[in-house]
C-alpha beads as a LAMMPS data file, in Angstrom:
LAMMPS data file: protein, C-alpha beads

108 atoms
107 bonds

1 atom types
1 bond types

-500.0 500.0 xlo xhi
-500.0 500.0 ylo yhi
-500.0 500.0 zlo zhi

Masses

1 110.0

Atoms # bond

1 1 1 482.985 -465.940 -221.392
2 1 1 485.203 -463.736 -219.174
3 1 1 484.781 -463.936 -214.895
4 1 1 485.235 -461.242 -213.071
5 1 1 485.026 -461.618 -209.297
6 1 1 486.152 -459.722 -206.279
7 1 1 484.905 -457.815 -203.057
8 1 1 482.164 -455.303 -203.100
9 1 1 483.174 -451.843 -204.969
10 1 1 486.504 -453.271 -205.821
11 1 1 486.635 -451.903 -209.500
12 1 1 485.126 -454.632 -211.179
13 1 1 482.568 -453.166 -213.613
14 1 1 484.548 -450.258 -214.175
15 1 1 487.285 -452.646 -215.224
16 1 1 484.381 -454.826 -216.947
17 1 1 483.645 -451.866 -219.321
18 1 1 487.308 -450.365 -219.964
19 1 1 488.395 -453.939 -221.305
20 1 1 485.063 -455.711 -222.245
21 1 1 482.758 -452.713 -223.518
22 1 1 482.190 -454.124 -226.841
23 1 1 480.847 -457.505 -225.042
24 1 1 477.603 -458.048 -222.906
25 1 1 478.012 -457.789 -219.441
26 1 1 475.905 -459.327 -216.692
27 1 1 476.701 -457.471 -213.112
28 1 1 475.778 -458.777 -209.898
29 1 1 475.187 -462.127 -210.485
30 1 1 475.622 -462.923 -206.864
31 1 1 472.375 -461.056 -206.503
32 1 1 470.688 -463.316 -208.881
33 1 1 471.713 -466.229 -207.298
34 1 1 470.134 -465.122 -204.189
35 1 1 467.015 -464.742 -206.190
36 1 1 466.687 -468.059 -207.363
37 1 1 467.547 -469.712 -204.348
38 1 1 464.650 -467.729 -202.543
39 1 1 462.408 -468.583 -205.596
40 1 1 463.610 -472.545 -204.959
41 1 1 465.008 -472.875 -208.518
42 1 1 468.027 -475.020 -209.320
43 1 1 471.116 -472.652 -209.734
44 1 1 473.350 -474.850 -211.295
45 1 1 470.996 -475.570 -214.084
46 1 1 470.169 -471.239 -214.694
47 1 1 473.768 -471.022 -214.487
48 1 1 474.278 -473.319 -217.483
49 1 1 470.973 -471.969 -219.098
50 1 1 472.906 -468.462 -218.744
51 1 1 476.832 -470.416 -220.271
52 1 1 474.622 -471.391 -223.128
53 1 1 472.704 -468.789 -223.892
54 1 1 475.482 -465.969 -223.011
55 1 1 478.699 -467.857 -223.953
56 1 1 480.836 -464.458 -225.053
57 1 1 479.412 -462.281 -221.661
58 1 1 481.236 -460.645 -218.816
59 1 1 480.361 -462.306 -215.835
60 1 1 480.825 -460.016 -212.259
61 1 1 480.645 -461.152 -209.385
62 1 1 480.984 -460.295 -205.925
63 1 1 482.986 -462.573 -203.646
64 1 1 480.872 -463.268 -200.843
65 1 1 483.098 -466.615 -199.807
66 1 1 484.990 -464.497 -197.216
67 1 1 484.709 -464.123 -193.924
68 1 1 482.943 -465.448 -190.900
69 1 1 480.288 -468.126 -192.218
70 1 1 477.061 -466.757 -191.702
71 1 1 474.186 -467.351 -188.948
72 1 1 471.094 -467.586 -191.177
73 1 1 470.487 -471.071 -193.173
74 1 1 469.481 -468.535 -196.135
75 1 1 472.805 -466.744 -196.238
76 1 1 474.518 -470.062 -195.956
77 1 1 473.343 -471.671 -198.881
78 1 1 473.717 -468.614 -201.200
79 1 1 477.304 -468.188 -200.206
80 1 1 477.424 -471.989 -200.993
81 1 1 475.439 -471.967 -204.124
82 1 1 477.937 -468.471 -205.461
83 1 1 481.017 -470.548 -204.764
84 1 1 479.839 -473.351 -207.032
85 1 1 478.170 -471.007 -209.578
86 1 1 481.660 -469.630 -209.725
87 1 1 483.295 -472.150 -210.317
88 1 1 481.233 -473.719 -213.041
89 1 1 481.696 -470.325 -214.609
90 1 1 485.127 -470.373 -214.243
91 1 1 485.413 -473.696 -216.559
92 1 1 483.273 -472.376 -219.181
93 1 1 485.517 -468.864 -219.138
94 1 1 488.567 -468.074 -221.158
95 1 1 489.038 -465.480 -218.670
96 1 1 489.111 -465.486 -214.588
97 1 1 490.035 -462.370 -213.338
98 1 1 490.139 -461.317 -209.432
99 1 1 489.999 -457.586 -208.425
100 1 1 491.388 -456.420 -205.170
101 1 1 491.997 -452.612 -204.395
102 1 1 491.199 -451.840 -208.180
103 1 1 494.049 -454.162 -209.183
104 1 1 493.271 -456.597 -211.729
105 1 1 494.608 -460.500 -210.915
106 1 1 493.995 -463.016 -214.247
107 1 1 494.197 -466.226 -212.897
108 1 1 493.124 -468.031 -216.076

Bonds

1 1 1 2
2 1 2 3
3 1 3 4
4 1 4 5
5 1 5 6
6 1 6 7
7 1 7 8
8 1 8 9
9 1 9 10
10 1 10 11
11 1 11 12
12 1 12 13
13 1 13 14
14 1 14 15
15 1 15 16
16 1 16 17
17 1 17 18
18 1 18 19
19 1 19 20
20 1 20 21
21 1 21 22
22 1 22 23
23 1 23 24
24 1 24 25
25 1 25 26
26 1 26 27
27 1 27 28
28 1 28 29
29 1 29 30
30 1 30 31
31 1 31 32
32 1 32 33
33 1 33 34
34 1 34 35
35 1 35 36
36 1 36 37
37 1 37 38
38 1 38 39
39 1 39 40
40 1 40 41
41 1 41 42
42 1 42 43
43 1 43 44
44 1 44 45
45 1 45 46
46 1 46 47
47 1 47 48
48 1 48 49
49 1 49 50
50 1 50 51
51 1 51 52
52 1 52 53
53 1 53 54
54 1 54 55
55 1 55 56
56 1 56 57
57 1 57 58
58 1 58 59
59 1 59 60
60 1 60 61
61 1 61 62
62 1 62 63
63 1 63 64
64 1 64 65
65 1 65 66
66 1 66 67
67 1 67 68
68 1 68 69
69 1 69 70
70 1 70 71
71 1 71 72
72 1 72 73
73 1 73 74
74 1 74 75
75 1 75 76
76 1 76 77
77 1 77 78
78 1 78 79
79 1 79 80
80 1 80 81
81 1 81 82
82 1 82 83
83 1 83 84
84 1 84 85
85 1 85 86
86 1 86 87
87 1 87 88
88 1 88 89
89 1 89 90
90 1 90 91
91 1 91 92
92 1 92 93
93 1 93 94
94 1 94 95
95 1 95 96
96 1 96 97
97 1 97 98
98 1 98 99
99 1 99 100
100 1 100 101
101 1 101 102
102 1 102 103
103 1 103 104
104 1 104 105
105 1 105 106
106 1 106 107
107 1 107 108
């Protein structure tokens, strides 16, 4: 599995495909996160429902962890449940890459 996180239309899928074309990727998964939280499903278990079925796919996702912490109890928890989503990603990846300004970062 390879992460790729960053800030909204930082280069990340173009990136994603350049390097990773040959693999599957799965975009957005910040959006999905925010699904299942409105749909009151556990997103740590999906998320290691995804590692295991998906173990070789391109993970994006948008960094929503900056900033001021937001109002609504909604917005909270997904920002909450991304960060730890991330970072049980980021285990299971042999890859961690940050994008900022179209610049890629590997961290792992």
């Amino acid at each position: 599995m390879v992460l790729i996180f960053g800030g909204v239309y930082q280069g990340k899928l173009a990136y994603a495909k350049v390097h990773y074309g040959d693999r599957e990727i799965i975009d957005q998964i910040d959006n999905w996160i925010l699904s299942l939280i409105e749909l009151d499903e556990d997103v740590i278990e999906k998320v290691k429902e995804l590692i295991a079925v998906h173990p070789d796919a391109v993970v994006i996702c948008n960094d929503i962890s900056c900033g001021v912490v937001p109002i609504s109890a909604l917005h909270r928890k997904w920002r909450d449940e991304t960060g730890r989503a991330m970072s049980l990603l980021a285990a299971h990846s042999e890859e961690v890459i940050r994008m900022f300004c179209g610049i890629p970062t590997k961290l792992k």
